[in-house]
FIVEX-930382 format. One record per residue (C-alpha): residue in one letter; x, y, z. Coordinates in steps of 0.25 Angstrom, whole numbers, plus 5000, padded with zeros to 4 digits. Layout:
<recs>
{r->a c1->X c2->Y c3->Z}
...
</recs>
This chain:
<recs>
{r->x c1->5481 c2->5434 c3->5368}
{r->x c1->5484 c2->5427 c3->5356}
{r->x c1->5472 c2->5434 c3->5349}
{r->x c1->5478 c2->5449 c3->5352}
{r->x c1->5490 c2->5444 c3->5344}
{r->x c1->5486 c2->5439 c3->5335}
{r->x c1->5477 c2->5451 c3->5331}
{r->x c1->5487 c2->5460 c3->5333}
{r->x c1->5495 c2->5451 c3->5322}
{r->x c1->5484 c2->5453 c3->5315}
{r->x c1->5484 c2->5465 c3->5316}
{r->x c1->5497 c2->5468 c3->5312}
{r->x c1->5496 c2->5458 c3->5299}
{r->x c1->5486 c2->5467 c3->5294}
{r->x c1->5493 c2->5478 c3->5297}
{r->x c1->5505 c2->5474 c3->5288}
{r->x c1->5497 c2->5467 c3->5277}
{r->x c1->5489 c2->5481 c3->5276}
{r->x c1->5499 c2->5488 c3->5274}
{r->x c1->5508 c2->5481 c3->5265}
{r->x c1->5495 c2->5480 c3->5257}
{r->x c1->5494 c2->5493 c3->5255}
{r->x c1->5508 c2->5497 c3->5254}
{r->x c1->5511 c2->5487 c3->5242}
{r->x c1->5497 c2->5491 c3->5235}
{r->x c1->5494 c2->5506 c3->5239}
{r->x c1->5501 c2->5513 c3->5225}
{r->x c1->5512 c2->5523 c3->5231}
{r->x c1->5525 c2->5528 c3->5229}
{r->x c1->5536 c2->5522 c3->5238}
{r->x c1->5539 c2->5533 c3->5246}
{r->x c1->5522 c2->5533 c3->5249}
{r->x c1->5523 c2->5518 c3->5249}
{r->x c1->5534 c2->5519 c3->5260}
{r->x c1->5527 c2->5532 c3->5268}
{r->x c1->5514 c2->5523 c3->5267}
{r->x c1->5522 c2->5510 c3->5273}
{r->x c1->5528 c2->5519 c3->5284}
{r->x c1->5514 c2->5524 c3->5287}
{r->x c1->5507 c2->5510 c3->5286}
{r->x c1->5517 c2->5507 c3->5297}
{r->x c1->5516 c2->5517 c3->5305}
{r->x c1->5503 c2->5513 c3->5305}
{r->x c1->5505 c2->5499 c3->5308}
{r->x c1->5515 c2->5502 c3->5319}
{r->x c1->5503 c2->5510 c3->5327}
{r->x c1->5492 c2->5501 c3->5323}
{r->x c1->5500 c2->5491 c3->5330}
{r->x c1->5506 c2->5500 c3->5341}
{r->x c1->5490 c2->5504 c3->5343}
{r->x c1->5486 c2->5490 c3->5345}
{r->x c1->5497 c2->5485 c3->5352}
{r->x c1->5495 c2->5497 c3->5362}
{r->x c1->5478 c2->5493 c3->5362}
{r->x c1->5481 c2->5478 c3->5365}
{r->x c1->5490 c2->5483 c3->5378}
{r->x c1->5479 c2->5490 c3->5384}
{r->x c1->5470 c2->5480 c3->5381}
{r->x c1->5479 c2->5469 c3->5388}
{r->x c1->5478 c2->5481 c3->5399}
{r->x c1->5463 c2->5482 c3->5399}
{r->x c1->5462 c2->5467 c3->5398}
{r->x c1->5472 c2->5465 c3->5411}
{r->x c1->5464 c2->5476 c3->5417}
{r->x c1->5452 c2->5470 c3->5417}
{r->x c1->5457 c2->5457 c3->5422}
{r->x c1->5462 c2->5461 c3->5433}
{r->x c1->5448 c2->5469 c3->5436}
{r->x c1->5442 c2->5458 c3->5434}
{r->x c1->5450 c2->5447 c3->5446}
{r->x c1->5448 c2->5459 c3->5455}
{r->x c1->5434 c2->5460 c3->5452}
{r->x c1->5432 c2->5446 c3->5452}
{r->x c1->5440 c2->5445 c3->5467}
{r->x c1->5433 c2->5457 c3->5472}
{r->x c1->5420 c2->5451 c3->5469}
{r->x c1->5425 c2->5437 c3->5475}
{r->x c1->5426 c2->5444 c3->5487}
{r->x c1->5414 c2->5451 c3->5487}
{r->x c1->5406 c2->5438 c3->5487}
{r->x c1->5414 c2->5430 c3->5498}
{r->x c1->5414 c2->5443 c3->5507}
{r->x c1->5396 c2->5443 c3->5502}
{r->x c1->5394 c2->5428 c3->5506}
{r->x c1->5403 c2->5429 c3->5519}
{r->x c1->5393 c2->5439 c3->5523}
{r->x c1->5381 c2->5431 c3->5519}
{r->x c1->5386 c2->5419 c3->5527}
{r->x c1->5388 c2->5428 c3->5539}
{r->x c1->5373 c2->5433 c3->5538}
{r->x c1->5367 c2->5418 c3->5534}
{r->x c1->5375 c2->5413 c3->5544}
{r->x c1->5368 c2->5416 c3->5558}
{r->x c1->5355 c2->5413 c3->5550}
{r->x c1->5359 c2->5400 c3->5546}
{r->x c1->5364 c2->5397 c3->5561}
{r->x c1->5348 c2->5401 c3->5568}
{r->x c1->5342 c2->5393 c3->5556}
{r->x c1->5347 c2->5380 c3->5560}
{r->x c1->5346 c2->5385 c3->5575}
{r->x c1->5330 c2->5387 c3->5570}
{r->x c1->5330 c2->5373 c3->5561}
{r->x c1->5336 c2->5365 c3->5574}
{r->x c1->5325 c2->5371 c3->5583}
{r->x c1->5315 c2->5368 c3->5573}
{r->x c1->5320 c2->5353 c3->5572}
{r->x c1->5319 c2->5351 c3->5587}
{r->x c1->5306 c2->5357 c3->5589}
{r->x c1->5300 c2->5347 c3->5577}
{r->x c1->5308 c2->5337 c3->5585}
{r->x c1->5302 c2->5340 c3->5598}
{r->x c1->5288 c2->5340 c3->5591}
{r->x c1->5289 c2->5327 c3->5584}
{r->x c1->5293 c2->5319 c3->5596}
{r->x c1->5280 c2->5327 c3->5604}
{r->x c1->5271 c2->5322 c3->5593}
{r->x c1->5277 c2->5308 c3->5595}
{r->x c1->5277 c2->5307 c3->5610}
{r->x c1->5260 c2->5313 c3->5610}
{r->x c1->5258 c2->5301 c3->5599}
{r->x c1->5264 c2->5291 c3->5608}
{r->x c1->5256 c2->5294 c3->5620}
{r->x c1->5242 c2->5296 c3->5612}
{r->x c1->5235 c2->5285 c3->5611}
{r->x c1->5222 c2->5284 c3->5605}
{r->x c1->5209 c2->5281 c3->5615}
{r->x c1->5197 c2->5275 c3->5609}
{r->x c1->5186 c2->5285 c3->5613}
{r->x c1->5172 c2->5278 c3->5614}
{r->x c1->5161 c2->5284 c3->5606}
{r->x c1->5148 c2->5280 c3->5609}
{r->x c1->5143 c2->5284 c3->5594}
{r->x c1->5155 c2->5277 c3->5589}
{r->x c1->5153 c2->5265 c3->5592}
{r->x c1->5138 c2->5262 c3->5590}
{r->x c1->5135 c2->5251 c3->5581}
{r->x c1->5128 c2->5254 c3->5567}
{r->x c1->5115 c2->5249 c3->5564}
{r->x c1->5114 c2->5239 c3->5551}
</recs>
C-alpha cells in the first residue's frame, strides 16, 4: 500500500509544480492568468478525483480476486480429498485379496520347501554295481 501513496503523492506534486510552472512562466494577462489557474485547478481537481475513483475500484477488483481465489483454492481442496477417498475405496478391496494371494503363496512355498527337505532326508544314495565300471585298466 505504501507504493499506491506514494504515487498518488507523486502524482499530485507533479500536478502542482506543472501548473505553477506554467502559470508563473506562461505570458498573460492577470485576468487570463487567473482564468488559467482556475482551469489548471479544475483540472487538477479531477485528475485527482479520476485517480482516486480508479484506485477504489482497483482495491475492489484486487479484494474480488482474492476472495475468488480462497474459494477456489477450498473448492479444489475438496475436490482432491473427496478424489483420493474414492481411490482408497477402490484400491482398498484389491489390496485386501493381494495379501490374501501373497499369504497363500508364502504357505504353499513353505509347504514345498519342507517336502523337498523331508524327500533329501529319506534318499539315500545306493552304490549300484556296474560290471564295466569296475574293470581294471591294462598298463
Amino acid at each position: 500500500m505504501a507504493n499506491g501513496k506514494s504515487l498518488f503523492l507523486g502524482f499530485v506534486v507533479g500536478g502542482v509544480a506543472g501548473a505553477a510552472y506554467s502559470l508563473l512562466y506562461a505570458p498573460s494577462s492577470g485576468k487570463d492568468l487567473r482564468s488559467n489557474a482556475i482551469a489548471q485547478s479544475e483540472n487538477l481537481k479531477n485528475t485527482i478525483m479520476n485517480l482516486k475513483g480508479e484506485g477504489f475500484q482497483l482495491k475492489e477488483q484486487i479484494a474480488q480476486t482474492s476472495r475468488e481465489g480462497a474459494e477456489l483454492i477450498k473448492e479444489l481442496s475438496e475436490d482432491v480429498k473427496s478424489s483420493i477417498e474414492s481411490w482408497k475405496q477402490t484400491v482398498e478391496p484389491h489390496q485386501k485379496n493381494i495379501q490374501k494371494y501373497l499369504s497363500q503363496i508364502e504357505e504353499s512355498l513353505k509347504e514345498l520347501e519342507d517336502k523337498a527337505k523331508a524327500e533329501q532326508n529319506t534318499t539315500i544314495e545306493v552304490p549300484t554295481e556296474d560290471p564295466d565300471a569296475q574293470q581294471p585298466k591294462n598298463q
